[in-house]
PDB file of N, CA, C and O in Angstrom:
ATOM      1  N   UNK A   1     -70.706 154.938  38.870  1.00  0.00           N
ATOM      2  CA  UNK A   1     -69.817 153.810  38.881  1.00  0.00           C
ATOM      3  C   UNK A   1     -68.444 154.211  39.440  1.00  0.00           C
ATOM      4  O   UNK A   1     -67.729 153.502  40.148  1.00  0.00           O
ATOM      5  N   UNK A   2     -68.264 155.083  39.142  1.00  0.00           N
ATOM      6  CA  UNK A   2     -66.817 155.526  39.430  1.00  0.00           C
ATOM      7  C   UNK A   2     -66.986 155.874  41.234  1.00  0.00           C
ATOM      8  O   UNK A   2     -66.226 155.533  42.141  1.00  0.00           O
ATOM      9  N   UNK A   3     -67.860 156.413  41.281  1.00  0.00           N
ATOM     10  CA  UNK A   3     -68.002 156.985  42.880  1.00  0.00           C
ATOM     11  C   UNK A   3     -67.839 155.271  44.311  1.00  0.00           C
ATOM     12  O   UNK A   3     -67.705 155.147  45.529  1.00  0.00           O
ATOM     13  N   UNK A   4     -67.938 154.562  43.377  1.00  0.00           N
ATOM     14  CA  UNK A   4     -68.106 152.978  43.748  1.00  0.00           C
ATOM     15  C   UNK A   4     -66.468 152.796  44.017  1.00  0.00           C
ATOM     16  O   UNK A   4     -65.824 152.833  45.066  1.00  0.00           O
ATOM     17  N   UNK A   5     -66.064 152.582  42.628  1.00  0.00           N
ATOM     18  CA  UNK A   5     -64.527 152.599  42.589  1.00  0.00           C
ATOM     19  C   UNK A   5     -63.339 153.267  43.394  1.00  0.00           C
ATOM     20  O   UNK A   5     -62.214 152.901  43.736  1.00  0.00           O
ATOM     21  N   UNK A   6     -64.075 154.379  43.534  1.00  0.00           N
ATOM     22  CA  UNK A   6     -63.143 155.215  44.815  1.00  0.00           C
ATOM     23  C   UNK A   6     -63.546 154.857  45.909  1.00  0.00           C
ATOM     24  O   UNK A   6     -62.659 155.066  46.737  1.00  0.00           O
ATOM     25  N   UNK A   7     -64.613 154.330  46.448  1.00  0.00           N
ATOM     26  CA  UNK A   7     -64.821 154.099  47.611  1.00  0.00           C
ATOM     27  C   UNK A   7     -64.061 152.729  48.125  1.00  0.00           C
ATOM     28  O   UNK A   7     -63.707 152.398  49.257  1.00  0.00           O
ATOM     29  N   UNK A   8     -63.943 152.030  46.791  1.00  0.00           N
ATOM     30  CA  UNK A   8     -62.930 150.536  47.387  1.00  0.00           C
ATOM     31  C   UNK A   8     -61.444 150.702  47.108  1.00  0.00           C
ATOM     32  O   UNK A   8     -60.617 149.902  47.547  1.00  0.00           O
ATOM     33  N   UNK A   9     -61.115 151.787  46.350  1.00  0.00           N
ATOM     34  CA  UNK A   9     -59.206 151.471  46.541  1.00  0.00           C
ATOM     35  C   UNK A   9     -58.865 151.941  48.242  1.00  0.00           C
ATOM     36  O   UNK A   9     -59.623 152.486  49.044  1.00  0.00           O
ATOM     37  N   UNK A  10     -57.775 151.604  48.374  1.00  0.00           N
ATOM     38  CA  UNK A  10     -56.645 152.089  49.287  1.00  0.00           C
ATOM     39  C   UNK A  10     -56.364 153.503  49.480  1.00  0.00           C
ATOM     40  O   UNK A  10     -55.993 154.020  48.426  1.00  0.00           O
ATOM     41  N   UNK A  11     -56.402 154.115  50.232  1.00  0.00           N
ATOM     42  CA  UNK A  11     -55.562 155.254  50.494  1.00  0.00           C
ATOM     43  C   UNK A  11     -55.264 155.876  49.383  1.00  0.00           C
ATOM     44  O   UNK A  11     -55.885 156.764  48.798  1.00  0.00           O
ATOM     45  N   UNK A  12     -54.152 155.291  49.093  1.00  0.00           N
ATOM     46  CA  UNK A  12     -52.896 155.119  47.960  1.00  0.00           C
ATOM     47  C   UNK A  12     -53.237 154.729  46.271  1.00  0.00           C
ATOM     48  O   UNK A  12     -52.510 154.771  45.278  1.00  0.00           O
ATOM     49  N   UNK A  13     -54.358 154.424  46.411  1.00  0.00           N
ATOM     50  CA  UNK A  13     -55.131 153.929  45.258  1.00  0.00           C
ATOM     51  C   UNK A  13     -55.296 154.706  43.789  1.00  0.00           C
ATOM     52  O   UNK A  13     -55.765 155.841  43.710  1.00  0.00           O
ATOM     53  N   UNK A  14     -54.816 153.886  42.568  1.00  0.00           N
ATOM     54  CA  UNK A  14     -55.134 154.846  41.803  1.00  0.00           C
ATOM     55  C   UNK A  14     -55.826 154.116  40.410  1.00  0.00           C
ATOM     56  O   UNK A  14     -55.587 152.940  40.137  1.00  0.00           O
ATOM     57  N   UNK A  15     -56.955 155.213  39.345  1.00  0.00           N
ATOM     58  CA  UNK A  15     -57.122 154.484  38.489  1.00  0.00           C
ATOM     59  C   UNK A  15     -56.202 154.769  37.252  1.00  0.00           C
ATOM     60  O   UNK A  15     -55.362 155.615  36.945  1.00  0.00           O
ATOM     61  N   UNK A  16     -56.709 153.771  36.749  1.00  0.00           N
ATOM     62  CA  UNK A  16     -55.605 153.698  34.638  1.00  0.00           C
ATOM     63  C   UNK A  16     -56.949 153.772  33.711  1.00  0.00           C
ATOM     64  O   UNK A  16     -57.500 152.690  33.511  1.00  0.00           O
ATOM     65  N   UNK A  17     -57.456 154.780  33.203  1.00  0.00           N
ATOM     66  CA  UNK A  17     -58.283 154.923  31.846  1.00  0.00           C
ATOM     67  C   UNK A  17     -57.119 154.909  30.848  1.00  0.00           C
ATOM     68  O   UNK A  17     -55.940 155.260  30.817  1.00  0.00           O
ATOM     69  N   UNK A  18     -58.213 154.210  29.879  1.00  0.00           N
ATOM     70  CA  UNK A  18     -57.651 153.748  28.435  1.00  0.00           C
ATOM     71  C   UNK A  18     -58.986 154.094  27.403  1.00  0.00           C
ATOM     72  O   UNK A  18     -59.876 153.351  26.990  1.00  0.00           O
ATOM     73  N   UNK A  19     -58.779 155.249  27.222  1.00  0.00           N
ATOM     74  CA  UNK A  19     -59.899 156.048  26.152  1.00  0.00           C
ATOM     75  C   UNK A  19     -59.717 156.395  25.205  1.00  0.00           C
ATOM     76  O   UNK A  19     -58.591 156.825  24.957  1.00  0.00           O
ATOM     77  N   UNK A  20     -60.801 156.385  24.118  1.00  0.00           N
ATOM     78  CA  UNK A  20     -60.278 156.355  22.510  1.00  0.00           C
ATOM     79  C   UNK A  20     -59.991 158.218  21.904  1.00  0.00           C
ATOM     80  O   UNK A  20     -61.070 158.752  21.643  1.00  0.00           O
ATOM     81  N   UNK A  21     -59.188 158.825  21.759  1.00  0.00           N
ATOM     82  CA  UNK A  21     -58.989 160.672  21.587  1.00  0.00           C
ATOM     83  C   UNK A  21     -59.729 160.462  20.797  1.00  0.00           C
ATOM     84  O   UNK A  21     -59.761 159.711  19.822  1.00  0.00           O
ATOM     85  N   UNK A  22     -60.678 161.493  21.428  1.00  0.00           N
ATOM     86  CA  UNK A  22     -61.728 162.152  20.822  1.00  0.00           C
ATOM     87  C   UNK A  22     -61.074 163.971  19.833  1.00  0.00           C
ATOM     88  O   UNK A  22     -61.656 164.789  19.120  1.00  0.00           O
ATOM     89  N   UNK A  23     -59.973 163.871  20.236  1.00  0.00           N
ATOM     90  CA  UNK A  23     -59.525 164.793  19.460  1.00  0.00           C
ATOM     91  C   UNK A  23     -59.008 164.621  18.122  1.00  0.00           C
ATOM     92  O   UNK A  23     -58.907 165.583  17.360  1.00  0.00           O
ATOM     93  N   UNK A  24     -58.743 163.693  17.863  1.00  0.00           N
ATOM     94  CA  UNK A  24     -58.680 162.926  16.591  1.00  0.00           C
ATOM     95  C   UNK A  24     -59.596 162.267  16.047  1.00  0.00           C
ATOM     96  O   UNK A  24     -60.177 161.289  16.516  1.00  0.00           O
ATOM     97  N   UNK A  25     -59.820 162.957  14.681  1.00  0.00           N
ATOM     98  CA  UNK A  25     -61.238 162.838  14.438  1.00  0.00           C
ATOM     99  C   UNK A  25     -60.715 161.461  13.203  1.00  0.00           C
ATOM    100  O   UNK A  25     -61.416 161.198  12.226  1.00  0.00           O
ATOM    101  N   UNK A  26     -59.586 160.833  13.463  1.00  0.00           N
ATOM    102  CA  UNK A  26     -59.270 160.013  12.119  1.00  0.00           C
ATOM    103  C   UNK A  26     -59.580 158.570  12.754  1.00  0.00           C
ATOM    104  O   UNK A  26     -59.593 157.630  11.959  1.00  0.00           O
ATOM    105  N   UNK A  27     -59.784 158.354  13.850  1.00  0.00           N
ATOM    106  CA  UNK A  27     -60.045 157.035  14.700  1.00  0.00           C
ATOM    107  C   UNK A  27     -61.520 156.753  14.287  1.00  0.00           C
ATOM    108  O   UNK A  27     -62.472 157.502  14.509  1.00  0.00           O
ATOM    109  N   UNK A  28     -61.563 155.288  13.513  1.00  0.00           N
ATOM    110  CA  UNK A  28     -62.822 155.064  13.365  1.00  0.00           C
ATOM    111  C   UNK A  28     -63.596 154.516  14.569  1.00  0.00           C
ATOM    112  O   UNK A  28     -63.560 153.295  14.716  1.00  0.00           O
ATOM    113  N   UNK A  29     -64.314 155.271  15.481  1.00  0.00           N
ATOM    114  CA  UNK A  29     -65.102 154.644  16.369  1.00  0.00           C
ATOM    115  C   UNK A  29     -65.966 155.701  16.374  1.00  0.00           C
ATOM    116  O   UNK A  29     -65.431 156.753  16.024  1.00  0.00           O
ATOM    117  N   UNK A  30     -67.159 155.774  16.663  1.00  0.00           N
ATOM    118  CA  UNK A  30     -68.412 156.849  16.953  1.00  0.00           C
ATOM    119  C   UNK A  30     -68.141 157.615  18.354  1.00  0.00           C
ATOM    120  O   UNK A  30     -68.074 157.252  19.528  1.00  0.00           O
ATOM    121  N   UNK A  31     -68.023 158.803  17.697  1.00  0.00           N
ATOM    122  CA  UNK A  31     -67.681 160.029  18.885  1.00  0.00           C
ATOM    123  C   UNK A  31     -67.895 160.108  20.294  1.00  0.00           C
ATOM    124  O   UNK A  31     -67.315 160.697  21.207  1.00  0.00           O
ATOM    125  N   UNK A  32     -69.117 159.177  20.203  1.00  0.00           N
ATOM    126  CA  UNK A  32     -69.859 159.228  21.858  1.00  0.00           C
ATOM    127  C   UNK A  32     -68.958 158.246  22.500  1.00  0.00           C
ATOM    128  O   UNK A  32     -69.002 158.230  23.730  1.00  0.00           O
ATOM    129  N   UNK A  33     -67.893 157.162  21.731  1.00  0.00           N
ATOM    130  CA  UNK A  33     -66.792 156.190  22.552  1.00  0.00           C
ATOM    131  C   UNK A  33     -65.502 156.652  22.762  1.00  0.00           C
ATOM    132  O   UNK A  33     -64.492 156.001  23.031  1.00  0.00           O
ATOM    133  N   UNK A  34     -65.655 157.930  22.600  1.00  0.00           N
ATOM    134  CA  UNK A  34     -63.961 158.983  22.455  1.00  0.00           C
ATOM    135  C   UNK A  34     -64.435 159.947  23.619  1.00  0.00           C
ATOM    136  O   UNK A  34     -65.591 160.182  23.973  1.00  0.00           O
ATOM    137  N   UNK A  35     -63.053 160.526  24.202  1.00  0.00           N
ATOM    138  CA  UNK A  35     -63.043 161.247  25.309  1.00  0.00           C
ATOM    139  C   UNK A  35     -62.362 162.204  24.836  1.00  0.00           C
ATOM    140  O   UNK A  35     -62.023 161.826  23.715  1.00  0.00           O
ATOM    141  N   UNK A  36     -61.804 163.607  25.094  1.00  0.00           N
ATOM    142  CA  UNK A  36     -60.687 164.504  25.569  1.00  0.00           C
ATOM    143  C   UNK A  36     -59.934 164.084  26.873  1.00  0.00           C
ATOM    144  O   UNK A  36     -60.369 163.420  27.814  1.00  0.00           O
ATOM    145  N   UNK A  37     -59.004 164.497  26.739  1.00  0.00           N
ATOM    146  CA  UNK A  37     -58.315 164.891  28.202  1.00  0.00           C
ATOM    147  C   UNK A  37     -58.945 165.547  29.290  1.00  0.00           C
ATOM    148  O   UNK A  37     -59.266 165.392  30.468  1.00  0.00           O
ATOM    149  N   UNK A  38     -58.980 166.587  28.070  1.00  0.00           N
ATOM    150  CA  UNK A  38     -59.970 167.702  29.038  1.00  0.00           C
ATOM    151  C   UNK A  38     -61.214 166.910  29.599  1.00  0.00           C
ATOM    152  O   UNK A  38     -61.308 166.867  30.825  1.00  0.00           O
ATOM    153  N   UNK A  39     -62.106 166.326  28.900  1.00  0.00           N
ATOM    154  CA  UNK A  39     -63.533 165.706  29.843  1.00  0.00           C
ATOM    155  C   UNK A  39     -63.130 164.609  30.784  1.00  0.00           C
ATOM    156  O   UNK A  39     -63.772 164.382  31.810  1.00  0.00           O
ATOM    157  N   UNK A  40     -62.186 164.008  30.473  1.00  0.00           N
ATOM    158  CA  UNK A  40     -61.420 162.637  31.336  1.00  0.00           C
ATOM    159  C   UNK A  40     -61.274 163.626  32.396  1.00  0.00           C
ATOM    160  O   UNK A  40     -62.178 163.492  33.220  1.00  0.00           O
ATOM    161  N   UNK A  41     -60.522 164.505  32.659  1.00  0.00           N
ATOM    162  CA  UNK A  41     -59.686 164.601  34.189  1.00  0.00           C
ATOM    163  C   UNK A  41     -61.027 165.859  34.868  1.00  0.00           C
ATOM    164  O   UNK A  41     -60.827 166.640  35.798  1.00  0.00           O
ATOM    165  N   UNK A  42     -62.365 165.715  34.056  1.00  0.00           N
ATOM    166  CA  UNK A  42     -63.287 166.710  34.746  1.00  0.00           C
ATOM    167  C   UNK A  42     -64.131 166.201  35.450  1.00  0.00           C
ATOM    168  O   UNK A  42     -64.646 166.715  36.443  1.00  0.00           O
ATOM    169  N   UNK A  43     -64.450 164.633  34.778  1.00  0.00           N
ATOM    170  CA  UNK A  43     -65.180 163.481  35.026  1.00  0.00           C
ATOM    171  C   UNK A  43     -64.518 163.098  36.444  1.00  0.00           C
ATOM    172  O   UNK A  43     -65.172 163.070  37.487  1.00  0.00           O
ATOM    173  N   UNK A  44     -63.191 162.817  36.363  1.00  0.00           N
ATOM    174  CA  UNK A  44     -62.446 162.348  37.431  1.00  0.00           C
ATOM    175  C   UNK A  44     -62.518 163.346  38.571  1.00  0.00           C
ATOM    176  O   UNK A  44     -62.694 163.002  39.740  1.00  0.00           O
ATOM    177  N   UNK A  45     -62.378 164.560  38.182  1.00  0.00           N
ATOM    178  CA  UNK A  45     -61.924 165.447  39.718  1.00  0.00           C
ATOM    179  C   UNK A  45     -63.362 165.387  40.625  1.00  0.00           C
ATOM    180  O   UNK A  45     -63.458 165.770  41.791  1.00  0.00           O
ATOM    181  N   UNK A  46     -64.655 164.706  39.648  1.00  0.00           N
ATOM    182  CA  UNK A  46     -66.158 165.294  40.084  1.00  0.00           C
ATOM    183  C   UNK A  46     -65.743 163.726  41.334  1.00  0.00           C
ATOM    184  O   UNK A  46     -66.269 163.778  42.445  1.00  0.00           O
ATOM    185  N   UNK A  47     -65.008 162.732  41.061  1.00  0.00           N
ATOM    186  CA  UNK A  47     -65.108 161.867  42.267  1.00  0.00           C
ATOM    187  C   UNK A  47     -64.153 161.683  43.050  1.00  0.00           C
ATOM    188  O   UNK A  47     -63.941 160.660  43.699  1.00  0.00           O
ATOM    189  N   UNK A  48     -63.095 163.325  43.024  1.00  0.00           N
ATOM    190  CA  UNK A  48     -61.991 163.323  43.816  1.00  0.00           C
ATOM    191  C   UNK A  48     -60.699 162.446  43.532  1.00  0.00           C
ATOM    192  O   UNK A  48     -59.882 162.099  44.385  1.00  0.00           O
ATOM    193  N   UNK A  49     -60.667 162.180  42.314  1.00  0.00           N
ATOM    194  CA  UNK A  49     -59.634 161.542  41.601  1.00  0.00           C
ATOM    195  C   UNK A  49     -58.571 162.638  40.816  1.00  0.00           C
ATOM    196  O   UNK A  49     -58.959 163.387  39.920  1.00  0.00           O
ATOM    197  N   UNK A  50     -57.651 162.609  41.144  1.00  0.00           N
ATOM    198  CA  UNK A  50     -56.281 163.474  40.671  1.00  0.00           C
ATOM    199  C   UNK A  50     -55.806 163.384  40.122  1.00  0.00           C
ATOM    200  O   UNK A  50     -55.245 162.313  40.351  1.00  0.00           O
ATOM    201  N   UNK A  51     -55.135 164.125  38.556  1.00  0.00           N
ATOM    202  CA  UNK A  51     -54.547 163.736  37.224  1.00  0.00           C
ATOM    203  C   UNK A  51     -53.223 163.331  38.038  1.00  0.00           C
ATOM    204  O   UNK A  51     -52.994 164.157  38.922  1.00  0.00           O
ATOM    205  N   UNK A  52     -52.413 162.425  37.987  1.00  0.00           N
ATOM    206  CA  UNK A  52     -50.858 162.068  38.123  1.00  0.00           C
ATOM    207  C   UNK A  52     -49.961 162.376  36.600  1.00  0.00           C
ATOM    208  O   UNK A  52     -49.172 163.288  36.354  1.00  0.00           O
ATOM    209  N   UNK A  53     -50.442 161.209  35.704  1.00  0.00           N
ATOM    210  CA  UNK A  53     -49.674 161.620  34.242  1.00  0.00           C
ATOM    211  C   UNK A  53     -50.313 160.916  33.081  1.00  0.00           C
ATOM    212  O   UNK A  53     -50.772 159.788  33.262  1.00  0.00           O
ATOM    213  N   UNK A  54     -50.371 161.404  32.077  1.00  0.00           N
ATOM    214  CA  UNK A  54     -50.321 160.846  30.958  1.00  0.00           C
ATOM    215  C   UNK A  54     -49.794 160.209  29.603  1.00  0.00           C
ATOM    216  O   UNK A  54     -49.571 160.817  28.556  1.00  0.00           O
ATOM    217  N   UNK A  55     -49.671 159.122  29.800  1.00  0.00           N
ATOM    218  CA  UNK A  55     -48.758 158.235  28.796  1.00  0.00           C
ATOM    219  C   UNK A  55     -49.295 158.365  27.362  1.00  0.00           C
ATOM    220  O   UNK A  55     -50.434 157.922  27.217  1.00  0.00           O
ATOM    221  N   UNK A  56     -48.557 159.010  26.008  1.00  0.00           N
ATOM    222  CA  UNK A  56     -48.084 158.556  25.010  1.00  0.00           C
ATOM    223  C   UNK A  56     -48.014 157.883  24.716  1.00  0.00           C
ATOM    224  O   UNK A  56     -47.847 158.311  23.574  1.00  0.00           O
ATOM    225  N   UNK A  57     -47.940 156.491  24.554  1.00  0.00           N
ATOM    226  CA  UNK A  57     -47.806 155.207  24.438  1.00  0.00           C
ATOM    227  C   UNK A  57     -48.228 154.737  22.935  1.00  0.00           C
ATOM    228  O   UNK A  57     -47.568 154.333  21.979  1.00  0.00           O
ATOM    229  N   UNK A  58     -50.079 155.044  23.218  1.00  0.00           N
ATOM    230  CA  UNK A  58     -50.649 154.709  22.545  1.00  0.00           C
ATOM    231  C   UNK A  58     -51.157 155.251  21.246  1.00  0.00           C
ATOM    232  O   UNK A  58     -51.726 156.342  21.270  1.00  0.00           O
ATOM    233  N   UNK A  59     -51.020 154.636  20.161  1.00  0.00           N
ATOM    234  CA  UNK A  59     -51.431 155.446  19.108  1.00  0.00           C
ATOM    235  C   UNK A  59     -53.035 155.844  18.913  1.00  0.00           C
ATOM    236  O   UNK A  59     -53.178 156.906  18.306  1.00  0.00           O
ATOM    237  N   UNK A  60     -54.045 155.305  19.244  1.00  0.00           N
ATOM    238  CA  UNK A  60     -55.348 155.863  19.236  1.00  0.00           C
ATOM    239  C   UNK A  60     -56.151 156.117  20.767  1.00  0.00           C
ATOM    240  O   UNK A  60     -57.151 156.785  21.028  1.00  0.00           O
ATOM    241  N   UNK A  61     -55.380 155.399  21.522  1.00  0.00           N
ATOM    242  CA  UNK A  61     -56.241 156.141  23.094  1.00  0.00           C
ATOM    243  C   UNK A  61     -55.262 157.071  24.036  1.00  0.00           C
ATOM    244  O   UNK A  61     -54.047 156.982  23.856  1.00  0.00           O
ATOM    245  N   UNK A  62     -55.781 157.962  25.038  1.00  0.00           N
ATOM    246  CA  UNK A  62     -55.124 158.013  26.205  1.00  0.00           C
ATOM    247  C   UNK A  62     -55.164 157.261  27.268  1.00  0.00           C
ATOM    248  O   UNK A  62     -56.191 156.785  27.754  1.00  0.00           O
ATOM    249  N   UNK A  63     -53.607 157.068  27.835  1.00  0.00           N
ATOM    250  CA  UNK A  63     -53.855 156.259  28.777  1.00  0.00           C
ATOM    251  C   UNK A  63     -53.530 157.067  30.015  1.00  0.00           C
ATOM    252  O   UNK A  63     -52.389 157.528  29.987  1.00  0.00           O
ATOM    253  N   UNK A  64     -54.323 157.393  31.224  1.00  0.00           N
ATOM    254  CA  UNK A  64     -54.022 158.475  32.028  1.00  0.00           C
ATOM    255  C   UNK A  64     -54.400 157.949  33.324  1.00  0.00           C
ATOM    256  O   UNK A  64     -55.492 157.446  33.588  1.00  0.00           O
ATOM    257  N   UNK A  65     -53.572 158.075  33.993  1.00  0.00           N
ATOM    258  CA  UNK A  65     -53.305 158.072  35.457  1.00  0.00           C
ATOM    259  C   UNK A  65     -53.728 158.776  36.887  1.00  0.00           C
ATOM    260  O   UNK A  65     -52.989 159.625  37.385  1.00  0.00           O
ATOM    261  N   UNK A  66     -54.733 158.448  37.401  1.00  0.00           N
ATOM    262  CA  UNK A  66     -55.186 159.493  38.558  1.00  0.00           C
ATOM    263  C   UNK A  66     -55.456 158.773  39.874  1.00  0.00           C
ATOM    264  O   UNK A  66     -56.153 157.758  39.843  1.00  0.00           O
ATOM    265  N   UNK A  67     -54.926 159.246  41.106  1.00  0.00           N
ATOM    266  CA  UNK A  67     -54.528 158.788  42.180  1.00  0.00           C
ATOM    267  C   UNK A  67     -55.997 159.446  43.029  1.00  0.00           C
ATOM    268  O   UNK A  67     -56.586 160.444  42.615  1.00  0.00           O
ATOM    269  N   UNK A  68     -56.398 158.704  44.207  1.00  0.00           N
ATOM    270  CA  UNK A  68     -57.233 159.372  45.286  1.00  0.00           C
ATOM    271  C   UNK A  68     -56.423 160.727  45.733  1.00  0.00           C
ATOM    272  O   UNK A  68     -55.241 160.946  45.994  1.00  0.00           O
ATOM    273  N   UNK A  69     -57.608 161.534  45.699  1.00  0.00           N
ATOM    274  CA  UNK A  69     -57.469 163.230  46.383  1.00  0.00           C
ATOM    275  C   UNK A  69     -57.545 162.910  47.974  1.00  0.00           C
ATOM    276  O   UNK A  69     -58.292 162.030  48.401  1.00  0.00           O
ATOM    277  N   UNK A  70     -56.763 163.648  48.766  1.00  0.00           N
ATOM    278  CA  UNK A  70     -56.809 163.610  50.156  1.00  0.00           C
ATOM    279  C   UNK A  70     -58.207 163.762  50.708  1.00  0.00           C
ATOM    280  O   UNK A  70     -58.731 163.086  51.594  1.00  0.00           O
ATOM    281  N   UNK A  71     -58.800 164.937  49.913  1.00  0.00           N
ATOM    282  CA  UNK A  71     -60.119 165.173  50.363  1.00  0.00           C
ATOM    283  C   UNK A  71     -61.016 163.565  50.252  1.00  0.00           C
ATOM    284  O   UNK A  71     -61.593 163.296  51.305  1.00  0.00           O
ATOM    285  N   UNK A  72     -61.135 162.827  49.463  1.00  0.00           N
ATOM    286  CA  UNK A  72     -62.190 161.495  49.678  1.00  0.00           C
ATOM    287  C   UNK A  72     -61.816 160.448  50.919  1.00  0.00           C
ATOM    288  O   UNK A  72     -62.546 159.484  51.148  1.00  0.00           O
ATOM    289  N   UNK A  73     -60.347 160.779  51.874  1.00  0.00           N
ATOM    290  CA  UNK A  73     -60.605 160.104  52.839  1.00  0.00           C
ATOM    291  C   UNK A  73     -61.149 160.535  53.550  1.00  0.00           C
ATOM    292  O   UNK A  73     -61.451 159.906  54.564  1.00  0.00           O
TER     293      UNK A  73
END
């Protein structure tokens, strides 16, 4: 799905995940709907998507930022 998604942004294009920390084990949702950081930006680099930043914001998800890699044009 994601390999889809990169193929239709812009150049310039970037996505916004909003995932539940899986590092916090006090969030009631079942583990398999929680991410790390770490698996988020491993998932991402596999479709040439680039960490930019990650917002704090939120008290139970990350919300993280990754722009197209030069390499997928």
């Amino acid at each position: 799905m994601m390999e889809s998604i990169v193929k239709a942004l812009k150049p310039s294009g970037r996505v916004v995940l909003v995932e539940y920390r899986k590092e916090n084990p006090l969030i009631p949702i079942k583990g398999l709907h929680k991410m790390t950081q770490k698996q988020i930006k491993k998932e991402m680099e596999a479709v040439n998507l680039i960490w930019q930043e990650t917002k704090n914001d939120l008290p139970s998800q990350h919300l993280m930022v990754f722009q197209v890699s030069d390499k997928s044009l």
